[in-house]
C-alpha positions as CSV (number, residue, x, y, z in Angstrom):
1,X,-17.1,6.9,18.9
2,X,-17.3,10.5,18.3
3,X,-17.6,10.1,14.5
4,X,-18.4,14.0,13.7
5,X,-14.9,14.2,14.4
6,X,-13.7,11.1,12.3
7,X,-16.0,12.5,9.5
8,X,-14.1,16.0,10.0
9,X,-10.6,14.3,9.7
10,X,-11.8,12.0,6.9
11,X,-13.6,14.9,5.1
12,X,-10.3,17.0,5.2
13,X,-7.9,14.9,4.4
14,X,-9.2,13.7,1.3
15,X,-10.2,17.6,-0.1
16,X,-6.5,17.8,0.3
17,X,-5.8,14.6,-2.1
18,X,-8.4,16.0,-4.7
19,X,-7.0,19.2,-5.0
20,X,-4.0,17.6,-6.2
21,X,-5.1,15.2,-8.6
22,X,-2.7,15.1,-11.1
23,X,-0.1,14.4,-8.6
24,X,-1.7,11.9,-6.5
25,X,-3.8,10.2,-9.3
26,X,-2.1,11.2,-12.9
27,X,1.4,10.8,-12.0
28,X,1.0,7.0,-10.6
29,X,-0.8,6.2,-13.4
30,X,1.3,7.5,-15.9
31,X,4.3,5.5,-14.6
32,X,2.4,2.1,-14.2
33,X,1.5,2.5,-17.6
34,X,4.4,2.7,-18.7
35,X,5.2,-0.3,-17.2
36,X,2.8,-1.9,-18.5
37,X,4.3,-1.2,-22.0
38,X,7.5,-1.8,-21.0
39,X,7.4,-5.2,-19.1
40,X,3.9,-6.1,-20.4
41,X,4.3,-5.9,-24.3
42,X,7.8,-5.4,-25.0
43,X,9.3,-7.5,-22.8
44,X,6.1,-9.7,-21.9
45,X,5.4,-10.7,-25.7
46,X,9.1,-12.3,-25.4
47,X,8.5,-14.8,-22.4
48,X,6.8,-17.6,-21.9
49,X,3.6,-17.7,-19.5
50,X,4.4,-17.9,-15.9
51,X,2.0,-21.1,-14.4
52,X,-0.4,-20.4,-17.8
53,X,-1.0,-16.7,-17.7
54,X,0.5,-14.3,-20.4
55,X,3.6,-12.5,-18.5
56,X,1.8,-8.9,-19.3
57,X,-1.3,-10.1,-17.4
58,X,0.8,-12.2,-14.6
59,X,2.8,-8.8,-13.0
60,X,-0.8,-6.5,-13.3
61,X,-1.2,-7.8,-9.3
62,X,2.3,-6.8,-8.4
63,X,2.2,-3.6,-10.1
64,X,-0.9,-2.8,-8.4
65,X,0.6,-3.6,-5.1
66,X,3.6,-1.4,-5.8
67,X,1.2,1.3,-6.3
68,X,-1.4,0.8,-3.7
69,X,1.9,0.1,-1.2
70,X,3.6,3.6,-2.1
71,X,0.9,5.6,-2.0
72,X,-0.8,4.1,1.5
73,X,2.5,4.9,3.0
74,X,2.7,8.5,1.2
75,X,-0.4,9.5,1.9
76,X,-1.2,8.7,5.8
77,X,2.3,9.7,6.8
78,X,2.1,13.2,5.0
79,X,-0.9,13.4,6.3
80,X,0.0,13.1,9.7
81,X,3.5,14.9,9.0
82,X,2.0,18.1,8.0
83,X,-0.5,18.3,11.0
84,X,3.0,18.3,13.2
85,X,4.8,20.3,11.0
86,X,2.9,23.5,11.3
87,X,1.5,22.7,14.7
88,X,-2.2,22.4,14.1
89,X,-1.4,18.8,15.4
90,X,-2.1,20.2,18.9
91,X,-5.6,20.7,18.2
92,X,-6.3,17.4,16.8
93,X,-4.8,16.2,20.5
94,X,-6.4,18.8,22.6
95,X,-9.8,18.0,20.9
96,X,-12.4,16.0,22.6
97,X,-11.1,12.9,20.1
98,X,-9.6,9.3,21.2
99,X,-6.2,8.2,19.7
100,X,-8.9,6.0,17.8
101,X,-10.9,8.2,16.4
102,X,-7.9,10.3,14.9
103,X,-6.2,7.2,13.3
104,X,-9.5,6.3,11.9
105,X,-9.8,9.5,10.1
106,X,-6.4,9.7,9.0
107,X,-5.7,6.4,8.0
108,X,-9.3,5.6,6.7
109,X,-8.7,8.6,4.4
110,X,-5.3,7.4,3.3
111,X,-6.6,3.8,2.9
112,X,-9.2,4.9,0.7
113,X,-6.8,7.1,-1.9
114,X,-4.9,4.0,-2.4
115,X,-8.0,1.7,-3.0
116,X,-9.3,4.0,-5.8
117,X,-5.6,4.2,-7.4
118,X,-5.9,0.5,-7.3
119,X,-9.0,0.4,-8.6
120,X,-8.0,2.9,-11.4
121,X,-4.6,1.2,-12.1
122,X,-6.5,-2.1,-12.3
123,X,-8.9,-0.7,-15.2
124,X,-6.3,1.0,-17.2
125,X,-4.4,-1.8,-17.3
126,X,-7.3,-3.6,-19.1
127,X,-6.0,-1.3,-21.9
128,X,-3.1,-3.1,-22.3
129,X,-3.3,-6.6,-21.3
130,X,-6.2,-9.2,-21.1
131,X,-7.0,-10.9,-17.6
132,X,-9.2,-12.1,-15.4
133,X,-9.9,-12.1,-11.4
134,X,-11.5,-15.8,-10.5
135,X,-12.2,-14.7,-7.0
136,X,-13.1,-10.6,-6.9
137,X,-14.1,-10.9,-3.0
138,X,-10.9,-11.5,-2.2
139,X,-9.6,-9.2,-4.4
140,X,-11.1,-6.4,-3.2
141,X,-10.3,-8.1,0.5
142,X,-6.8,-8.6,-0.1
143,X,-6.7,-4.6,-1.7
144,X,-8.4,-2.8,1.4
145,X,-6.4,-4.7,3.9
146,X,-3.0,-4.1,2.2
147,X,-4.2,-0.5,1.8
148,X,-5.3,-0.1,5.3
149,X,-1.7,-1.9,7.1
150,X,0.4,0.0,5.2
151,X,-1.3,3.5,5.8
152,X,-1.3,2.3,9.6
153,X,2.9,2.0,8.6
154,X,2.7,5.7,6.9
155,X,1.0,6.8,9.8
156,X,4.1,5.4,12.0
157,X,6.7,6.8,9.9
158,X,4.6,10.6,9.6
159,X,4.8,10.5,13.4
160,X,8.7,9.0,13.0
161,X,10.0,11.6,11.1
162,X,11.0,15.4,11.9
163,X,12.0,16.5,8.2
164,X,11.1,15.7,4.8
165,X,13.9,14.0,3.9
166,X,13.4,11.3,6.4
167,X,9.4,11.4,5.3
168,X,11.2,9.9,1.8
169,X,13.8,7.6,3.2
170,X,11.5,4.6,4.2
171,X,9.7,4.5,1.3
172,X,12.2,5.1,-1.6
173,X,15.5,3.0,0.0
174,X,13.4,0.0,2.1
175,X,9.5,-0.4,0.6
176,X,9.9,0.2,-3.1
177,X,13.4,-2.5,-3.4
178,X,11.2,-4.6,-1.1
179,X,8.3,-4.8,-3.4
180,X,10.6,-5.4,-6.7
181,X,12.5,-8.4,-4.6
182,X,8.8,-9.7,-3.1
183,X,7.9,-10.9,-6.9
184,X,6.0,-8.5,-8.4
185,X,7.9,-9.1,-11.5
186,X,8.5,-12.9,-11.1
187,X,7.5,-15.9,-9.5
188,X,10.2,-16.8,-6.5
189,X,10.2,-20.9,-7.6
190,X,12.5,-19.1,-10.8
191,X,14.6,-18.5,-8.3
192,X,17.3,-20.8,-6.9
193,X,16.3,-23.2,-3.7
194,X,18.8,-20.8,-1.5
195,X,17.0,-17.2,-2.9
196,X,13.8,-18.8,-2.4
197,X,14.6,-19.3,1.2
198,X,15.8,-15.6,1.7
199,X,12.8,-14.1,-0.2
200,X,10.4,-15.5,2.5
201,X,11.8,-13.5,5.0
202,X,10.5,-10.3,2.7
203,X,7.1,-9.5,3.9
204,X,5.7,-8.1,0.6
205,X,6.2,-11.2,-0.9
206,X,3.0,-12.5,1.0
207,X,1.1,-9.7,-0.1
208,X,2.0,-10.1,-3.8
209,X,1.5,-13.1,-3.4
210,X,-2.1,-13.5,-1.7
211,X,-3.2,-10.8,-4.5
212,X,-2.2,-12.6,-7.6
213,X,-4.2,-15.7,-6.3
214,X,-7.2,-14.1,-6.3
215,X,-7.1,-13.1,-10.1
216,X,-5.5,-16.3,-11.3
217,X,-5.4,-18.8,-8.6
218,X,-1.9,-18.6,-9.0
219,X,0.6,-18.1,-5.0
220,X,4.2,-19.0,-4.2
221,X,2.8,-19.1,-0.3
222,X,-0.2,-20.4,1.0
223,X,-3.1,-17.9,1.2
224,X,-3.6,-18.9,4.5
225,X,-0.5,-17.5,5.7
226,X,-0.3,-14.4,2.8
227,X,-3.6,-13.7,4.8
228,X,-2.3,-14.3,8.3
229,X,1.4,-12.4,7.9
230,X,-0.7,-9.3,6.7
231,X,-3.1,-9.4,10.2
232,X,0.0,-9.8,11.7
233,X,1.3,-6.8,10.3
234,X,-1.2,-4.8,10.4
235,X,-2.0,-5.6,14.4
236,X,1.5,-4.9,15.0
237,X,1.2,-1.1,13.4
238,X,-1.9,-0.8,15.6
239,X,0.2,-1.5,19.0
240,X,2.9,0.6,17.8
241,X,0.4,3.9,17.3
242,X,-1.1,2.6,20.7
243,X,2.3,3.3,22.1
244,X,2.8,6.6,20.0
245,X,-0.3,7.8,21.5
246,X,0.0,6.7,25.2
247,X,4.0,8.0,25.4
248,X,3.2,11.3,23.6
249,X,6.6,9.9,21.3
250,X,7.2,13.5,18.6
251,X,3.6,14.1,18.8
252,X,3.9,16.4,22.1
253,X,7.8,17.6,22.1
């Protein structure tokens, strides 16, 4: 692996993420925050504990995987959206680089934005609400691989789309209504038997899920197959940018 080049990617794209900091960093935070007040202590001091945690500390996993989600897909498909937008993509392709070694650097650089918003996100909302994480391996396992799938999934819908609107579209109309209906707020057994049914076909609901076990032990799935949808997933972006690569699909037009 030519990883001089990965490092150059890598190196690049995230000197473009910290010379925005207040919009990529400040501006999530800000609104999880205020979240946090919102649901956590206003609402949250009013309901009951969900499966014996405090409602403010129960939706600090789903809130973080609204976050990390967003901004995985943001980043790695502006990332790879700009490169084709002004044309500099061409030398990333006519460089001595496998389709490997680019996605690496791109999506290894988007991946890792999103895992330090999480991580950030996670300690301000120690501000606010007490918790715990029983299992912090997994944690940090279930953060990284949700981080990395859905930047493989940005990286899909940068290459996808040919104006900014559509760069918007995915994220804002399917992925954000997604992650609000995948229980992020709630646990789906509130739900009725028939909704509960539904809910499972919504994918983020196995990655809320999954998460919120390994702080408080606590999953409307089985890990097992939180863990095994998300490989799944996350495989399945692979093959797709395989294809993208191998077809030259909007990367050579």
């Amino acid at each position: 692996m030519n990883l001089y080049a990965v490092r150059a990617l890598y190196k690049f794209e995230l000197s473009r993420w910290f010379r925005t900091l207040s919009q990529s960093i400040l501006a999530p935070v800000i609104s999880t925050s205020l979240y946090f007040v919102v649901f956590g202590s206003a609402i949250g001091s009013r309901m009951s504990a969900v499966g014996g945690v405090s409602y403010g500390a129960f939706i600090v996993p789903g809130l973080m995987m609204l976050a990390v989600l967003t901004e995985s897909l943001s980043n790695a498909a502006f990332g790879i959206f700009m490169p084709k937008w002004n044309g500099t993509i061409y030398e990333v392709l006519s460089a001595p680089i496998s389709w490997v070694e680019a996605v690496v650097g791109y999506v290894g650089a988007a991946a890792t934005k999103s895992v330090i918003l999480g991580l950030i996100i996670l300690a301000t909302a120690r501000l606010f609400v007490p918790f715990e994480i029983l299992h912090p391996v997994w944690m940090i396992s279930f953060l990284i691989l949700t981080a990395v799938s859905f930047s493989l999934f940005g990286f899909i819908i940068g290459v996808w789309a040919d104006n900014f609107e559509k760069l918007q579209v995915v994220p804002l109309l399917i992925i954000t209504p997604l992650t609000f209906l995948g229980g992020s707020f709630y646990s789906i057994n509130m739900l009725p038997p028939l909704w509960q049914k539904i809910t499972l076909f919504n994918p983020i609901v196995y990655l809320v899920s999954g998460f919120r076990w390994s702080f408080y032990g606590l999953s409307d799935v089985g890990v097992g197959i939180s863990l095994g949808i998300t490989l799944v997933f996350m495989l399945g972006c692979c093959a797709v940018i395989w294809w993208i690569f191998k077809t030259g699909y909007r990367l050579r037009a």
